[in-house]
C-alpha positions in Angstrom: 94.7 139.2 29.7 93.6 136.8 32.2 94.8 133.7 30.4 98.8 134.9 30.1 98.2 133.8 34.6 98.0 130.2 33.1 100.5 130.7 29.9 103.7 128.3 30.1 105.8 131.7 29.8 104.2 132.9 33.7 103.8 129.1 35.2 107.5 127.8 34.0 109.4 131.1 33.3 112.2 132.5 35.6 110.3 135.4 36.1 107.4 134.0 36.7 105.4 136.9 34.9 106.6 139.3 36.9 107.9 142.7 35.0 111.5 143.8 35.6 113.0 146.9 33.8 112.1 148.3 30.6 114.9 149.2 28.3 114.2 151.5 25.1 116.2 150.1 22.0 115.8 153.4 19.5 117.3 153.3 16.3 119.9 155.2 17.7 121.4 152.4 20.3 120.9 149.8 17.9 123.2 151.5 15.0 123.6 149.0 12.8 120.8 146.7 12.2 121.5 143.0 10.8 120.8 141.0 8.1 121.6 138.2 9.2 121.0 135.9 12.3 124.1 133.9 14.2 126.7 134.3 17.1 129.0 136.5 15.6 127.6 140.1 15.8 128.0 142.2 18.7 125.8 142.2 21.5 123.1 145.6 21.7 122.1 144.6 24.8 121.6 142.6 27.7 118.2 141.7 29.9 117.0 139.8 32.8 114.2 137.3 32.3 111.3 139.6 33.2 112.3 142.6 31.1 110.4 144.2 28.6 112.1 146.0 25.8 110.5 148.9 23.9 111.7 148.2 20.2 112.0 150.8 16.9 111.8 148.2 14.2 112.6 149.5 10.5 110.6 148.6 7.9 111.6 145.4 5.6 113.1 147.9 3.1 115.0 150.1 5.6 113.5 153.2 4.6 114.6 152.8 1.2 111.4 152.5 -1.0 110.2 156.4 0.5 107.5 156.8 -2.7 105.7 155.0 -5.5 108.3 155.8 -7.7 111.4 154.2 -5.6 111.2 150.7 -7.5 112.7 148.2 -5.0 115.5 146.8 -8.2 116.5 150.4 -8.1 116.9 151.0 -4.2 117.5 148.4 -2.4 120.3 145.2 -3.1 119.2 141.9 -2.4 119.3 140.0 -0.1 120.1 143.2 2.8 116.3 143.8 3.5 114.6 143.1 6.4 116.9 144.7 8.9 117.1 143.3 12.5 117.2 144.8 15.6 119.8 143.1 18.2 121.0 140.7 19.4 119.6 141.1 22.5 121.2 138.5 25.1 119.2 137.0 28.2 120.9 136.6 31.3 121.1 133.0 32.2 120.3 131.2 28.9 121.9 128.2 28.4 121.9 125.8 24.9 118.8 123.5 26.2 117.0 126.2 27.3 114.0 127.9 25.9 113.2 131.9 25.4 109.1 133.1 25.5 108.7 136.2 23.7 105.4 138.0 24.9 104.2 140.4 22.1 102.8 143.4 24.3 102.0 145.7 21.9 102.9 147.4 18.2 102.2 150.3 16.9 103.0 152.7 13.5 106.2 154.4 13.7 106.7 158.4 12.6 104.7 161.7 12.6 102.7 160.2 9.1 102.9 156.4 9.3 103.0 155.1 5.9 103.4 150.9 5.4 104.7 149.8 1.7 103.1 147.0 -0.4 105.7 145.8 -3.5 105.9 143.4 -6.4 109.1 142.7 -7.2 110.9 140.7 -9.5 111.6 137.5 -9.4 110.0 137.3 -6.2 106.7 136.3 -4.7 104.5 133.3 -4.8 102.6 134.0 -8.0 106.0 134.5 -10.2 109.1 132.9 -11.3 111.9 132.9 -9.2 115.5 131.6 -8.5 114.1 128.4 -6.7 111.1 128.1 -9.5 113.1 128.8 -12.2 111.0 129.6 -15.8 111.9 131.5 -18.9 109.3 134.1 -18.3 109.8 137.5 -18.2 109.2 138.7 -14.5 105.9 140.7 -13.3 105.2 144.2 -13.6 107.7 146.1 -10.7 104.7 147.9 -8.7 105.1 149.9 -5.2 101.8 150.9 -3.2 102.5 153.2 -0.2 99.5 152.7 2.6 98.3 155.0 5.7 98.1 153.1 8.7 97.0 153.8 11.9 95.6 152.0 14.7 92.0 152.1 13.7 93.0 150.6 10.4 95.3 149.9 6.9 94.0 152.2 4.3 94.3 150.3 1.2 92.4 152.5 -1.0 89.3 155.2 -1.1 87.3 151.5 -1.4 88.8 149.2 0.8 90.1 149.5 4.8 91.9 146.7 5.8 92.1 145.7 10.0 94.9 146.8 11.4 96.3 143.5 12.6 100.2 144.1 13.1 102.7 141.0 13.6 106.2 140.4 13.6 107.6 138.7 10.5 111.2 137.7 11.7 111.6 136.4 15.1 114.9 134.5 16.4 117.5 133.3 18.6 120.7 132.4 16.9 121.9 129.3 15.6 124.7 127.4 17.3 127.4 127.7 14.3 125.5 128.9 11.1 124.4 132.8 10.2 121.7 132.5 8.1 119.5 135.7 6.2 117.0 137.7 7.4 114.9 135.8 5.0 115.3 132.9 5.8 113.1 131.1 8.7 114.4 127.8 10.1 114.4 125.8 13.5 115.7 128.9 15.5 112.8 131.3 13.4 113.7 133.6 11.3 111.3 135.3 8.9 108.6 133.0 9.6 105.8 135.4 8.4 103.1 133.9 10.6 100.2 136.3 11.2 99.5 135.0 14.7 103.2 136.0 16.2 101.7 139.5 17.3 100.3 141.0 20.2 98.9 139.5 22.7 100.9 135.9 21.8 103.7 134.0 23.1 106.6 132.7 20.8 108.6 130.2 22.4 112.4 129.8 21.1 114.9 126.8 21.4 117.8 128.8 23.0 121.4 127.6 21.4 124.3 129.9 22.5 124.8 131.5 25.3 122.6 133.8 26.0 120.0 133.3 23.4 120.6 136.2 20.9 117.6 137.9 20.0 116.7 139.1 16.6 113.6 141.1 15.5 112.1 143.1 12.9 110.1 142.6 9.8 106.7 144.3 11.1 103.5 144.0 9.3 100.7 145.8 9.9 98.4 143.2 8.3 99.2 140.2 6.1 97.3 137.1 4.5 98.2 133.4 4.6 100.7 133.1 2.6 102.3 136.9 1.8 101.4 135.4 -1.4 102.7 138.6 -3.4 106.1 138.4 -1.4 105.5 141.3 0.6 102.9 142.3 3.5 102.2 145.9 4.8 105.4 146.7 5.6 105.9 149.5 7.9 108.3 150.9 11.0 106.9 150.0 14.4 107.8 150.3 18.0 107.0 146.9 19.5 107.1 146.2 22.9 108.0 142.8 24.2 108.3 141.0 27.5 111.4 138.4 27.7 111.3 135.5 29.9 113.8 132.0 30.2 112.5 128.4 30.7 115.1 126.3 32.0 115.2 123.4 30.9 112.9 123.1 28.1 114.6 121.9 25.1 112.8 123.0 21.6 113.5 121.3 18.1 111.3 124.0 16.9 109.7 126.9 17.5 106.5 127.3 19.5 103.5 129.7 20.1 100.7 130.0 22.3 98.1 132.6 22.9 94.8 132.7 24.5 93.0 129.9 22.2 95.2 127.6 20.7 99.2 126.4 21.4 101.0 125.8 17.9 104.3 124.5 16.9 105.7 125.6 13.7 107.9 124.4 10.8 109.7 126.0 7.6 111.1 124.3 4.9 110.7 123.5 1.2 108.2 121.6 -0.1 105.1 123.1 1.7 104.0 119.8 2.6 107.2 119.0 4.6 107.1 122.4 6.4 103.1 121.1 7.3 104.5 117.8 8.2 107.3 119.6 10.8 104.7 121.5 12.3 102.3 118.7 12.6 105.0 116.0 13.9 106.1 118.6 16.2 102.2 119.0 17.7 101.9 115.5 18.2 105.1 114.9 20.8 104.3 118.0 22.1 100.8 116.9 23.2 102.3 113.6 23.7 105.2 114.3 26.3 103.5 117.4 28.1 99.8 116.7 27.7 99.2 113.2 28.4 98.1 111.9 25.2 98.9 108.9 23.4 101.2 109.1 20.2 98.7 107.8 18.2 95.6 108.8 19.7 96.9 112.7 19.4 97.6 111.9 15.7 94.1 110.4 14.8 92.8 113.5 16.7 94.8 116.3 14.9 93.0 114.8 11.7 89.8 115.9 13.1 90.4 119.5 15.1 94.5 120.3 13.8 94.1 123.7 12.4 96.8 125.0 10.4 97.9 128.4 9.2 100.4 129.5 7.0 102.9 131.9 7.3 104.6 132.5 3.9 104.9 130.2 0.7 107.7 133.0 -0.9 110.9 132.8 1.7 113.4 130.3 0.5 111.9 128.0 2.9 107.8 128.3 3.5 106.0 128.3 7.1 103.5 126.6 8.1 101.9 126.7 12.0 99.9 123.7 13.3 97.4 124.2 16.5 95.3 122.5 18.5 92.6 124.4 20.9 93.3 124.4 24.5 90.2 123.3 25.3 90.7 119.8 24.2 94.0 119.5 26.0 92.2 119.9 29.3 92.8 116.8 31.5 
């Protein structure tokens, strides 16, 4: 990938691109897997910025929903679901600093990779739930277990779906609060954004010491939205290349990849996470590309592009982008 030469992660990282050792996290080093995201679990490991880390991700269930017939309200017990591998500390990262995670590569886990697709209750953009409250009854409790492979998601005998995997829950810790493995925020978090897979950049604000990095959640496809409340979930191993910017002091998090750079918001209502993403865009352009405020405002309203991650977390994601191509000087 030519374009990762140019990438703020090679030109400003410590590493400078270059690839330092490769560490294997297996399910058996990690142990226990998280469920939530702060600075008070114990360290799994520790990298230079440069290293790559070959990851085995559980699926957002944790193995639990094994067939059609393992209803979610019956196996698993909200909120412990998505487990996390980590946290994976980065030698050198100071609160001010910024982590880039570079998405190398996913792919299924186990002899017959199977991903899960489930509607549960009270959950999902299309039903009642705690935070839209009704006096409905909830929707039918469904499970559909999927083949995957690399050539494709094999809905059913009439539809295969692309094979387009990306990590759901993606974070550094915050300074003081543990928050859910649901929950995204400014440090991440289950942001749910189909462009965070490989062959992208994520860019974190780093505040602890030594960063803390969480991940998990893998997808092997997933629509704007996850409007049912769940994607293709399924096991991975996912590799990804660590670097630290020094220096580089993030409200929120970032992502680049070969065509666009995008900043990226979550909260409730949907139109304040847009507004977060799209505020964030604008300084960014501003301070680091040489644009006016203003000017980079008006233009946003003609080329922004924006895609969104989830609208069924307790807070929703949006990503705003602008194509590099119009930031050239």
């Amino acid at each position: 990938m030519e374009w990762l030469k140019q990438s703020i992660m090679y030109s400003r990282g410590v590493a400078g691109g270059r690839s330092g050792t490769t560490h294997e996290l297996t399910e058996a080093k990690q142990g226990k897997y998280h469920f939530t995201m702060g600075p008070y679990s114990d360290p799994v490991l520790t990298v230079q910025p440069g290293d790559r880390v070959v990851v085995e991700t559980r699926d957002a269930f944790g193995g639990a929903v094994k067939t059609e017939q393992d209803l979610p309200s019956k196996v698993l017990r909200m909120p412990f679901v998505n487990p996390q591998n980590g946290p994976i500390m980065i030698e050198g990262a100071e609160p001010g600093d910024a982590i880039a995670v570079h998405i190398v590569s996913m792919k299924p886990r186990g002899p017959n990779p199977r991903g899960t697709c489930a509607l549960i209750p009270f959950f999902g953009g299309l039903s009642n739930t705690a935070m839209t409250a009704t006096l409905n009854e909830p929707l039918p409790e469904l499970v559909r277990k999927i083949d995957v492979d690399e050539q494709g998601v094999y809905w059913s005998k009439r539809v295969t779906l692309p094979y387009r995997p990306h990590i759901g829950t993606l974070s550094t810790s915050p300074e003081i609060d543990s928050i859910n493995s649901l929950t995204p925020d400014n440090h991440g978090g289950n942001m749910d954004l189909p462009d965070m897979g490989p062959g992208s950049i994520t860019y974190l604000p780093v505040r602890t010491d030594g960063a803390r990095l969480f991940i998990g959640d893998a997808h092997a496809c997933q629509g704007d939205g996850e409007i049912c409340g769940t994607a293709v979930e399924y096991s991975s191993v996912t590799t990804i290349h660590i670097d630290l910017i020094k220096g580089w002091q993030l409200d929120w998090p970032r992502l680049e990849n070969e065509r666009v750079i995008m900043t990226i918001g979550s909260t409730r209502p949907l139109e304040d996470a847009t507004r977060i993403a799209y505020a964030e865009l604008v300084k960014w352009m501003e301070k680091e590309y040489g644009f006016d405020r203003w000017d980079a405002y008006m233009m946003l309203s003609q080329c922004g592009k924006v895609r969104l991650g989830n609208v069924v977390d307790p807070k929703y994601t949006v990503g705003a982008a602008i194509e590099k191509r119009y930031l050239a000087p």
